[in-house]
C-alpha positions in Angstrom: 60.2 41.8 109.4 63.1 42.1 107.0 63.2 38.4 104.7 66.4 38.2 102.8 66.6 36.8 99.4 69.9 35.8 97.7 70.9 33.8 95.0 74.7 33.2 96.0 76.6 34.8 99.2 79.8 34.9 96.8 77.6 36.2 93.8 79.3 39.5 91.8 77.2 42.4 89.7 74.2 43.2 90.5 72.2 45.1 93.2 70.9 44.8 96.7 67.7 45.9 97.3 65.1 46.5 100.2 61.3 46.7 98.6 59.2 47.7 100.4 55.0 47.7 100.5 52.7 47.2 96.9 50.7 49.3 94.7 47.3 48.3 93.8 47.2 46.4 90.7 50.5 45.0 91.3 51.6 42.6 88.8 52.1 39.1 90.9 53.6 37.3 87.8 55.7 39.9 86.5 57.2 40.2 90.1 58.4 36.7 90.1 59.6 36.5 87.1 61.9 39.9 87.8 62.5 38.1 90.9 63.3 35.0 88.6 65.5 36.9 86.1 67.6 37.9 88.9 68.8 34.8 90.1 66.5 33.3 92.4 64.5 29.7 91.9 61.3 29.6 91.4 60.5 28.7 95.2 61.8 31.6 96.8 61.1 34.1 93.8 57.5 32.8 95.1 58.3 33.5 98.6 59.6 36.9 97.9 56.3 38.2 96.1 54.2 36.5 98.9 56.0 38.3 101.7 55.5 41.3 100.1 52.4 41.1 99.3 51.8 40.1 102.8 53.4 43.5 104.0 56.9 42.6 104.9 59.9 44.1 103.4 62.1 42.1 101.5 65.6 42.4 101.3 67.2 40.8 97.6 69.8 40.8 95.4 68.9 41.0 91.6 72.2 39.9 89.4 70.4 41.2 86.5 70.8 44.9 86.9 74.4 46.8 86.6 72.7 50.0 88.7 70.2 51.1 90.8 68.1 53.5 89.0 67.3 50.2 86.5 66.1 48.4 89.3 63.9 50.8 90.9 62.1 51.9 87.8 61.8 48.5 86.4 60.0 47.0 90.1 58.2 50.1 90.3 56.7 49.8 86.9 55.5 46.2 88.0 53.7 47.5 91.2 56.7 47.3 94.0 55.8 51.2 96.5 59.6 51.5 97.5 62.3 50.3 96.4 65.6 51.5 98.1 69.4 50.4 98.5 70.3 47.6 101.1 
């Protein structure tokens, strides 16, 4: 099951993502703050980690990065298995 997370419908910049599965020793807190920085409340930042966590994909949009590659790297580094484009 696919969640979707998004700021703003009408929202400009950033990237859509689809992540996908967790390493272990992924970093919950660092997650939702990513999450966070991006654009989302707390609340569904939350969510977003849970359902991950849980084994769902999650679907987002993170205003804070201008490309791709930053995005990957920077969720992968914090524990996210795949991150690809939506």
């Amino acid at each position: 099951m696919i969640r979707i997370y998004r700021r703003d419908a009408f929202a400009s910049g950033g990237v859509d993502l689809c992540l996908g599965g967790w390493k272990q020793g992924l970093n919950k807190v660092e997650m939702t703050r990513t999450l966070r920085a991006g654009g989302l409340g707390l609340s569904q930042a939350s969510q977003a980690t849970g359902q991950l966590l849980e084994g769902a994909d999650v679907r987002i949009h993170l205003s804070q990065f201008s490309s791709f590659e930053d995005a990957r790297k920077t969720l992968c580094r914090v524990g996210v298995e795949q991150v690809t484009q939506a």
